[in-house]
PQR file with spaces between the fields and no chain letter, atoms N, CA, C, O and H, PARSE charges and radii, in Angstrom:
ATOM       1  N    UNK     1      -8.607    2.780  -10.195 -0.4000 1.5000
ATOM       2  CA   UNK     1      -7.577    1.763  -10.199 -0.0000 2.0000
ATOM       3  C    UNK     1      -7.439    1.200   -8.792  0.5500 1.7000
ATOM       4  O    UNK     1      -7.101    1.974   -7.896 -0.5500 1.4000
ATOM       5  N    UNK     2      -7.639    0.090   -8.558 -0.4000 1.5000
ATOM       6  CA   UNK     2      -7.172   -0.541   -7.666 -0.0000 2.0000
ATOM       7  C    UNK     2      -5.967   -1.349   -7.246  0.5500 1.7000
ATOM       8  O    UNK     2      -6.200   -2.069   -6.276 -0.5500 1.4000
ATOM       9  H    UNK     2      -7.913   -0.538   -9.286  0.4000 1.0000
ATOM      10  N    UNK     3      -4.977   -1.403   -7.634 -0.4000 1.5000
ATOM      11  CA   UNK     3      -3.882   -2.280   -7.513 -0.0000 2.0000
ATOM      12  C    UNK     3      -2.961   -1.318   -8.239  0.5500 1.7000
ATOM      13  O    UNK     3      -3.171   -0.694   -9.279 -0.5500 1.4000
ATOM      14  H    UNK     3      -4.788   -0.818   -8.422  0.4000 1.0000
ATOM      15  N    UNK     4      -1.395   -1.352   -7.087 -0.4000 1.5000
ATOM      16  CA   UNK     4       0.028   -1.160   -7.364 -0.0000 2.0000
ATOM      17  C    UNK     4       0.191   -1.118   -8.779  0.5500 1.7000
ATOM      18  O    UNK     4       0.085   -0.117   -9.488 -0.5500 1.4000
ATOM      19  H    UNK     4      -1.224   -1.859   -6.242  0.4000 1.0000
ATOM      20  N    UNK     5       0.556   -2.707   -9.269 -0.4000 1.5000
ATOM      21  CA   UNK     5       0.626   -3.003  -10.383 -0.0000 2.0000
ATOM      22  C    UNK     5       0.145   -2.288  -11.582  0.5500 1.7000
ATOM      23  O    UNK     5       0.849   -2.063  -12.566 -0.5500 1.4000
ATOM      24  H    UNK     5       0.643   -3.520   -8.693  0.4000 1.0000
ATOM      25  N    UNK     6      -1.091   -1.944  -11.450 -0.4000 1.5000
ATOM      26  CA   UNK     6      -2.073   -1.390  -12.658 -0.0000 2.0000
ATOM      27  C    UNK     6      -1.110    0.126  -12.659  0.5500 1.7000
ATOM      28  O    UNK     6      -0.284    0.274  -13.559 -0.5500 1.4000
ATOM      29  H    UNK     6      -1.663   -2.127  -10.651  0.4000 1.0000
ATOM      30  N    UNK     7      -1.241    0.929  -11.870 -0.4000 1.5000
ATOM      31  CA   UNK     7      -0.948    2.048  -11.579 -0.0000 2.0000
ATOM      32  C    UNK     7       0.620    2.570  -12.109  0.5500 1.7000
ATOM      33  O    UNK     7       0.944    3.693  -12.498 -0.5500 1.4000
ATOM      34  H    UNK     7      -1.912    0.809  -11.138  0.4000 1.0000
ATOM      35  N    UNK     8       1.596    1.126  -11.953 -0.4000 1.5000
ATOM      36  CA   UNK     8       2.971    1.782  -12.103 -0.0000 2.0000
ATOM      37  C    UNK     8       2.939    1.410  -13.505  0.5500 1.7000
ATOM      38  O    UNK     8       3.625    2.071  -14.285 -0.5500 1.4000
ATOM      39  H    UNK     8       1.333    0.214  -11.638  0.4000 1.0000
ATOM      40  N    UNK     9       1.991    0.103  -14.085 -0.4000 1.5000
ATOM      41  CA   UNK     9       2.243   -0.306  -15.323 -0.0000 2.0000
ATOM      42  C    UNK     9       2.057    0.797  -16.417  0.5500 1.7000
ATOM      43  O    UNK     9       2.941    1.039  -17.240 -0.5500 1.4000
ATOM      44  H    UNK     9       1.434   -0.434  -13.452  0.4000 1.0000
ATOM      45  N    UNK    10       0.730    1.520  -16.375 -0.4000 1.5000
ATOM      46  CA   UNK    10       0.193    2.442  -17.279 -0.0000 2.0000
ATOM      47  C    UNK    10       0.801    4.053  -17.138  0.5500 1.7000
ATOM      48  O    UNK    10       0.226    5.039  -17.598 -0.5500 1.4000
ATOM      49  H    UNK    10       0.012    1.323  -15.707  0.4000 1.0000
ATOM      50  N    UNK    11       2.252    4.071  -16.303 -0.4000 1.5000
ATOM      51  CA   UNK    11       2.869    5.036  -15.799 -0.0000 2.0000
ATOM      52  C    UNK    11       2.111    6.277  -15.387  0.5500 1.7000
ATOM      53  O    UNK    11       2.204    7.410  -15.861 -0.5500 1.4000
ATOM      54  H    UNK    11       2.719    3.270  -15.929  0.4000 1.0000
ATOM      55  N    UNK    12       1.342    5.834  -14.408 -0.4000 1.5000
ATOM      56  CA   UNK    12       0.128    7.019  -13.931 -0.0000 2.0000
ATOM      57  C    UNK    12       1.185    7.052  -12.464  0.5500 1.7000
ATOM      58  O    UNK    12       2.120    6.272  -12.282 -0.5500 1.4000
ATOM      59  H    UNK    12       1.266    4.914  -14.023  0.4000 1.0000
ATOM      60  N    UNK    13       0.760    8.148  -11.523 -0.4000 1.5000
ATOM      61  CA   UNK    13       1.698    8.651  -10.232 -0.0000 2.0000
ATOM      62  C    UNK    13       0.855    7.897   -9.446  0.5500 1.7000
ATOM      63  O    UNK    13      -0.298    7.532   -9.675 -0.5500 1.4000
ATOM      64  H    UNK    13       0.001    8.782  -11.670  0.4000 1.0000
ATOM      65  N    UNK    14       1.719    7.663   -8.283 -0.4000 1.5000
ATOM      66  CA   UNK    14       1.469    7.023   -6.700 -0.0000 2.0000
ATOM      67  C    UNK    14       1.747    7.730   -6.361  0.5500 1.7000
ATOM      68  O    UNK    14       2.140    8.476   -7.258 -0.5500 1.4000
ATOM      69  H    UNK    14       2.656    7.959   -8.097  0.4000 1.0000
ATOM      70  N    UNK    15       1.933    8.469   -4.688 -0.4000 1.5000
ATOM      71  CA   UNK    15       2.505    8.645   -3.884 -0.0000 2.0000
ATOM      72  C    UNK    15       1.535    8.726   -2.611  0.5500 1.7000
ATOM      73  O    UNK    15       0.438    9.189   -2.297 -0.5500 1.4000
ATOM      74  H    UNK    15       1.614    7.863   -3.960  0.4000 1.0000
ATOM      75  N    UNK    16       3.153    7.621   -1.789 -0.4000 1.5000
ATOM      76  CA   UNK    16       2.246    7.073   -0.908 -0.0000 2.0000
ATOM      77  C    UNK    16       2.460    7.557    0.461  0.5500 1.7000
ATOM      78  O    UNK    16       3.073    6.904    1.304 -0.5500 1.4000
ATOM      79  H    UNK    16       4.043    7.246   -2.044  0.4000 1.0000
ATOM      80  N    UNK    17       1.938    8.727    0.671 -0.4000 1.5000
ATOM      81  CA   UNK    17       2.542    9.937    2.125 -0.0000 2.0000
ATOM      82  C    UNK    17       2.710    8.953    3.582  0.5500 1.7000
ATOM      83  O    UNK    17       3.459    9.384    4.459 -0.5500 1.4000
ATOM      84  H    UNK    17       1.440    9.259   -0.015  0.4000 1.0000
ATOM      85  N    UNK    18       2.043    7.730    3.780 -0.4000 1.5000
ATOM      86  CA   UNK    18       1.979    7.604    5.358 -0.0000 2.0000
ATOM      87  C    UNK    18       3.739    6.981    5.658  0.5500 1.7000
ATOM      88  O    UNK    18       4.071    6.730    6.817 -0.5500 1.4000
ATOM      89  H    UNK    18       1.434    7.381    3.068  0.4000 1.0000
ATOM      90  N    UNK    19       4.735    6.788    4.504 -0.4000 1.5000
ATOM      91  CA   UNK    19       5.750    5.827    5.020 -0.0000 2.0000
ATOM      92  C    UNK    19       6.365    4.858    6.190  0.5500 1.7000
ATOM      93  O    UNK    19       7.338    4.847    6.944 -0.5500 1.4000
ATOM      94  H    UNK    19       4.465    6.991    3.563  0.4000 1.0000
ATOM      95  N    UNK    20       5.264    4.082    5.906 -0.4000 1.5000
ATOM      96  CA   UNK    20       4.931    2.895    6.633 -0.0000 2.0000
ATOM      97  C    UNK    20       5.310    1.865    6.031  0.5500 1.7000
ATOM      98  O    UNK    20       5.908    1.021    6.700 -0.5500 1.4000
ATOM      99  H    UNK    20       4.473    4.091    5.294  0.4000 1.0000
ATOM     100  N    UNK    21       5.031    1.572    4.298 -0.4000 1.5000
ATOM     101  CA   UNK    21       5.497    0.681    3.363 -0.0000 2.0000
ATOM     102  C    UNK    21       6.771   -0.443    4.057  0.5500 1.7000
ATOM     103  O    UNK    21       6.704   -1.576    4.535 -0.5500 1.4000
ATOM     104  H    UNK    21       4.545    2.257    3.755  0.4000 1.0000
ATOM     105  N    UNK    22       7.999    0.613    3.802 -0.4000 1.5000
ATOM     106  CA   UNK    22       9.090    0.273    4.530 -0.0000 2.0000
ATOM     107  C    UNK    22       9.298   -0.547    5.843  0.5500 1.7000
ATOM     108  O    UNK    22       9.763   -1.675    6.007 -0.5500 1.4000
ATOM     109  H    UNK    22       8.053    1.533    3.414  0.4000 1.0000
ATOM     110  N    UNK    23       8.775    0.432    6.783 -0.4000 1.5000
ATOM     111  CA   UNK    23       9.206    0.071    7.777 -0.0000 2.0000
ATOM     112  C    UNK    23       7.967   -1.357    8.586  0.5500 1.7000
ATOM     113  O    UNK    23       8.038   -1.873    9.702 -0.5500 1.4000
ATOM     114  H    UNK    23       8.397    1.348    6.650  0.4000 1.0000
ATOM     115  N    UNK    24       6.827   -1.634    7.313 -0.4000 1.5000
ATOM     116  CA   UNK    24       6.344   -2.686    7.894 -0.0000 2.0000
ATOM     117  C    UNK    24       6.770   -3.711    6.983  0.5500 1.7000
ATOM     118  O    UNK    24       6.300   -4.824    7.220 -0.5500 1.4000
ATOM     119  H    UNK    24       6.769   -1.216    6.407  0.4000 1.0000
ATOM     120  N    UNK    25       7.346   -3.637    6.249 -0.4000 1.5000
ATOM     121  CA   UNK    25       7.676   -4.743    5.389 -0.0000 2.0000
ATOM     122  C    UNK    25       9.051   -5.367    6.056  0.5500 1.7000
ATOM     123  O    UNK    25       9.027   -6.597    6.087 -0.5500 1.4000
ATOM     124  H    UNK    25       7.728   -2.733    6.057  0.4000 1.0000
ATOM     125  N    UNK    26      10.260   -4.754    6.604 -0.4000 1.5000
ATOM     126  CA   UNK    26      11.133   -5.129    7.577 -0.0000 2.0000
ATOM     127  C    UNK    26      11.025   -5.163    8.985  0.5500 1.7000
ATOM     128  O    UNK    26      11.937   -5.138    9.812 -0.5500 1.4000
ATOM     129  H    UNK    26      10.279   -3.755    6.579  0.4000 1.0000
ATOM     130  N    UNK    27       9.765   -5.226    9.168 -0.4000 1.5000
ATOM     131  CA   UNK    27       9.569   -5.508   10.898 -0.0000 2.0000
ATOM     132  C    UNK    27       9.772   -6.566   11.206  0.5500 1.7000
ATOM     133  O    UNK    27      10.302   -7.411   10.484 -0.5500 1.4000
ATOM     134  H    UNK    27       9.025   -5.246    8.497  0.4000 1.0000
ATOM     135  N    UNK    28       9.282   -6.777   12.654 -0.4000 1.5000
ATOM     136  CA   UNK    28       9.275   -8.046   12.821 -0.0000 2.0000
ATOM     137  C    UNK    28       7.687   -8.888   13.224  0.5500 1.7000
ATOM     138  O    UNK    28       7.285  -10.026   13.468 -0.5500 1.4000
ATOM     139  H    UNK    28       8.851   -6.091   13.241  0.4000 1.0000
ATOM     140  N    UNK    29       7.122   -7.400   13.091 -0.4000 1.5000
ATOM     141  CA   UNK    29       5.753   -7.759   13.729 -0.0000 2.0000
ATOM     142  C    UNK    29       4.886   -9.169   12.603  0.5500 1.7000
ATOM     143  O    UNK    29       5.458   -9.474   11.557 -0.5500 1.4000
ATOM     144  H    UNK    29       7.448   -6.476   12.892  0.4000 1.0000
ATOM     145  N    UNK    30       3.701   -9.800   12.941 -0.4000 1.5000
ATOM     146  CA   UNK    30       3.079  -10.654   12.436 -0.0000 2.0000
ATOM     147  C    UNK    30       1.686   -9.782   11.941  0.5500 1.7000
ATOM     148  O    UNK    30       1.418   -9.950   10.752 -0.5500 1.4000
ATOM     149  H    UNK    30       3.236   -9.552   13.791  0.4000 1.0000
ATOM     150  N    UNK    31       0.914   -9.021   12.574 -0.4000 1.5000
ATOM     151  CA   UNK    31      -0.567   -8.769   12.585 -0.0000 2.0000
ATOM     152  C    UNK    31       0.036   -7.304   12.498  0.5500 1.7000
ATOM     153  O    UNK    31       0.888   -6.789   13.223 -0.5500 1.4000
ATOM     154  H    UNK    31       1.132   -8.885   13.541  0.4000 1.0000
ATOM     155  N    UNK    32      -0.700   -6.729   11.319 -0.4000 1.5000
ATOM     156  CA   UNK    32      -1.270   -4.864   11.691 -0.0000 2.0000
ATOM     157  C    UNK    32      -2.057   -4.545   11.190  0.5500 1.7000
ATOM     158  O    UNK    32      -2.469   -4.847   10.070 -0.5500 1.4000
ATOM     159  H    UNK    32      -1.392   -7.147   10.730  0.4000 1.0000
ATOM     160  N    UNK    33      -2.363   -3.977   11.809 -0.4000 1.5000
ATOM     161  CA   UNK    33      -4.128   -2.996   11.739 -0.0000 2.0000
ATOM     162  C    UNK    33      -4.326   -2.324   11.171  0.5500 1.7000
ATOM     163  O    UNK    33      -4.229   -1.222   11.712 -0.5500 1.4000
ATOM     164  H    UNK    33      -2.028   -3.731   12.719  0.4000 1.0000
ATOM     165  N    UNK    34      -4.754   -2.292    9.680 -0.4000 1.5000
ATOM     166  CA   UNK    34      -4.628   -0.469    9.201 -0.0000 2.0000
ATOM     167  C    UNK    34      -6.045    0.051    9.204  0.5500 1.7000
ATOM     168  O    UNK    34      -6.899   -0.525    8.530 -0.5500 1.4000
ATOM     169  H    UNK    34      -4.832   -3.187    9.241  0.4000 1.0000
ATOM     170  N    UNK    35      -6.257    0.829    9.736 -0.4000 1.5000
ATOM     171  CA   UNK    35      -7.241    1.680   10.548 -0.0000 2.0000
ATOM     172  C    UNK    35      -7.409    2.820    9.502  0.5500 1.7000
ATOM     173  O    UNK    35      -6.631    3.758    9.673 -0.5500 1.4000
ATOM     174  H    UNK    35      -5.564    1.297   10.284  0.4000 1.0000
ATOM     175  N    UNK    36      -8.199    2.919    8.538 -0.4000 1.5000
ATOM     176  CA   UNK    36      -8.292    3.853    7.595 -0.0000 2.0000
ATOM     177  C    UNK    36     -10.366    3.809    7.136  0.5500 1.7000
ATOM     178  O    UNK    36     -11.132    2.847    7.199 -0.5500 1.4000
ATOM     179  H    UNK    36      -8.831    2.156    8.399  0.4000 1.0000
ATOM     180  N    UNK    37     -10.583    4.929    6.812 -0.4000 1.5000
ATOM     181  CA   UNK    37     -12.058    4.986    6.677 -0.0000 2.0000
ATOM     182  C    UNK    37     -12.202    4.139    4.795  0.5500 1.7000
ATOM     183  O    UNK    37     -11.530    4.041    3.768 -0.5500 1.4000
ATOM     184  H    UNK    37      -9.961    5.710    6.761  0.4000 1.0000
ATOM     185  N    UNK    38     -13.396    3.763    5.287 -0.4000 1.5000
ATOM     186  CA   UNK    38     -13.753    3.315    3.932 -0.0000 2.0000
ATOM     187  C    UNK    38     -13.689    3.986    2.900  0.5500 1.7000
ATOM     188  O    UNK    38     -13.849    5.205    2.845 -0.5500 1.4000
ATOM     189  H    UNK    38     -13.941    3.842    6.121  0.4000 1.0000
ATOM     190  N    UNK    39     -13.380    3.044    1.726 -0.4000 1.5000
ATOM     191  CA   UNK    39     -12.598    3.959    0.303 -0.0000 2.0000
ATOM     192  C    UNK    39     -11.704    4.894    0.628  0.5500 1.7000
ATOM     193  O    UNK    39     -11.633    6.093    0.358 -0.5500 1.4000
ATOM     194  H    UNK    39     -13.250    2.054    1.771  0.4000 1.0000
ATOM     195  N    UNK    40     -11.129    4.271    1.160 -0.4000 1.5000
ATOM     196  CA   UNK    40      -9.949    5.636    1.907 -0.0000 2.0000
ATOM     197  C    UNK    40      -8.683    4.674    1.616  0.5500 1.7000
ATOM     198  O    UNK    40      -7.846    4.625    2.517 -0.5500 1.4000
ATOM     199  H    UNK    40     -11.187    3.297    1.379  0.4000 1.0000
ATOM     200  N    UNK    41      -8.454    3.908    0.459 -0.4000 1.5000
ATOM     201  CA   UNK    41      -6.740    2.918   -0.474 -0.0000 2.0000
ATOM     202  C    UNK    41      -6.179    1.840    0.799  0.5500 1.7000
ATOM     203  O    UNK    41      -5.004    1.711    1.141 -0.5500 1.4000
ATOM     204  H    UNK    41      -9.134    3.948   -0.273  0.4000 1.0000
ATOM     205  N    UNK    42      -7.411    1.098    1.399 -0.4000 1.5000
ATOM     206  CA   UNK    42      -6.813    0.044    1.983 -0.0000 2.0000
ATOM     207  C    UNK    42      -6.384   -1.136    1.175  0.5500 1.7000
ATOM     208  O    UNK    42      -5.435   -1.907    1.316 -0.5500 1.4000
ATOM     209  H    UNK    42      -8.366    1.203    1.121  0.4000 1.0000
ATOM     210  N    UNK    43      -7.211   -1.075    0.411 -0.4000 1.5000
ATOM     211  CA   UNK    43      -7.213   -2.474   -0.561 -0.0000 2.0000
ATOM     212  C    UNK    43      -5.634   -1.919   -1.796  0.5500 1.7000
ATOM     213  O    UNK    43      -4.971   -2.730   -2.441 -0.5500 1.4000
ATOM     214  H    UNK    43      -7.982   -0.449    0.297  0.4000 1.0000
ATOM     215  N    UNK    44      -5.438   -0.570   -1.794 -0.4000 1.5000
ATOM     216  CA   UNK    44      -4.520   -0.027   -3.017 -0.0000 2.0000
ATOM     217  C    UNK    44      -3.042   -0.445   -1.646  0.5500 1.7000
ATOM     218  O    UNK    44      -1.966   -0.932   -1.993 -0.5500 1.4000
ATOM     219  H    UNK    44      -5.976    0.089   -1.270  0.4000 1.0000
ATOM     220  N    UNK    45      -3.318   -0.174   -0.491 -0.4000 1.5000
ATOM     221  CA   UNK    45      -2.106    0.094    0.135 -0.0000 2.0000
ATOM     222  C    UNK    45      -1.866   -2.165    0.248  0.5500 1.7000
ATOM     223  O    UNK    45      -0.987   -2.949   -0.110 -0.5500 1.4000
ATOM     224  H    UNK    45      -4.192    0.222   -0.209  0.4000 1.0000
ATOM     225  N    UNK    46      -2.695   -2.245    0.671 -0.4000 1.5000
ATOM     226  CA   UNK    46      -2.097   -3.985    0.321 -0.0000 2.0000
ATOM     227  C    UNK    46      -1.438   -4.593   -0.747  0.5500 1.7000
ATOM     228  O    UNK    46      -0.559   -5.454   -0.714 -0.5500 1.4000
ATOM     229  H    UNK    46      -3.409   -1.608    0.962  0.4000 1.0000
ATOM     230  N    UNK    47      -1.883   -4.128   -1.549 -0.4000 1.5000
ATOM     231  CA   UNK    47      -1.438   -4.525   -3.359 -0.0000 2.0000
ATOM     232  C    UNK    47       0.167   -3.703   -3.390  0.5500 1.7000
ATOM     233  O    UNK    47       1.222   -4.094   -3.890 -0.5500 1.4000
ATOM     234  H    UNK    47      -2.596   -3.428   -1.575  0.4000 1.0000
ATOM     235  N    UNK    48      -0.100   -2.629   -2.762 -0.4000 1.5000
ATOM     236  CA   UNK    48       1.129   -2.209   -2.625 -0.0000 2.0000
ATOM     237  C    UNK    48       2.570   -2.693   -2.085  0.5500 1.7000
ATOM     238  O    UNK    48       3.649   -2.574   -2.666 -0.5500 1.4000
ATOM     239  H    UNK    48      -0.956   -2.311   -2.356  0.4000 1.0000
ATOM     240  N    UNK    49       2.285   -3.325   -0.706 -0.4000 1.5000
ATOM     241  CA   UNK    49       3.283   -4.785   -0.485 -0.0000 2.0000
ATOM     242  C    UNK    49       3.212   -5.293   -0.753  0.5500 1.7000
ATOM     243  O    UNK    49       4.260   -5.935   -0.819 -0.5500 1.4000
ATOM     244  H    UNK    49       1.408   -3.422   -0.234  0.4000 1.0000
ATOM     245  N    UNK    50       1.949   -5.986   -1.402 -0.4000 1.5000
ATOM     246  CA   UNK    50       2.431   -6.849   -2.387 -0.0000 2.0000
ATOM     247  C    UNK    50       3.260   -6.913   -3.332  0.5500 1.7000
ATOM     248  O    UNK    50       3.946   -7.901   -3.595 -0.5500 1.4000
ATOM     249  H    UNK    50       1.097   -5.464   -1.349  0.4000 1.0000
ATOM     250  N    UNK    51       3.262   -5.716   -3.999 -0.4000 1.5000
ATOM     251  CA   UNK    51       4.291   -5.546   -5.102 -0.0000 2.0000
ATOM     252  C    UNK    51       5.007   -5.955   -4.494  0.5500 1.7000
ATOM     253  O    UNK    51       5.382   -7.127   -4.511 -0.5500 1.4000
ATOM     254  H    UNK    51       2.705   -4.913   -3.785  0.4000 1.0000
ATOM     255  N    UNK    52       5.398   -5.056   -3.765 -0.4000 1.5000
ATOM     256  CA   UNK    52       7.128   -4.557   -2.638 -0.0000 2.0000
ATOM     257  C    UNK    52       7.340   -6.058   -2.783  0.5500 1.7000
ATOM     258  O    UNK    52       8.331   -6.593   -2.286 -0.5500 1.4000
ATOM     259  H    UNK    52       5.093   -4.104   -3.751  0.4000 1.0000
């Protein structure tokens, strides 16, 4: 599964340990970096603010 959406729709579990979600979605910053190894839920953690 790739995407938020899919995941909460078909009531399968998330949990998303780095809690960052939050506190980048009320920043004030413009640009961040997420620095994570390949296939390692960069593309799942975007979809994820997106939801948000």
């Amino acid at each position: 599964m790739q995407t938020f959406s899919e995941i909460r729709t078909n009531d399968n579990l998330y949990i998303d340990k780095t809690a960052y979600i939050y506190r980048m979605a009320n920043s004030d910053g413009k640009y961040f970096f997420l620095s994570r190894p390949r296939r390692f839920g960069k593309s799942l953690l975007v979809s994820t603010l997106q939801s948000y």
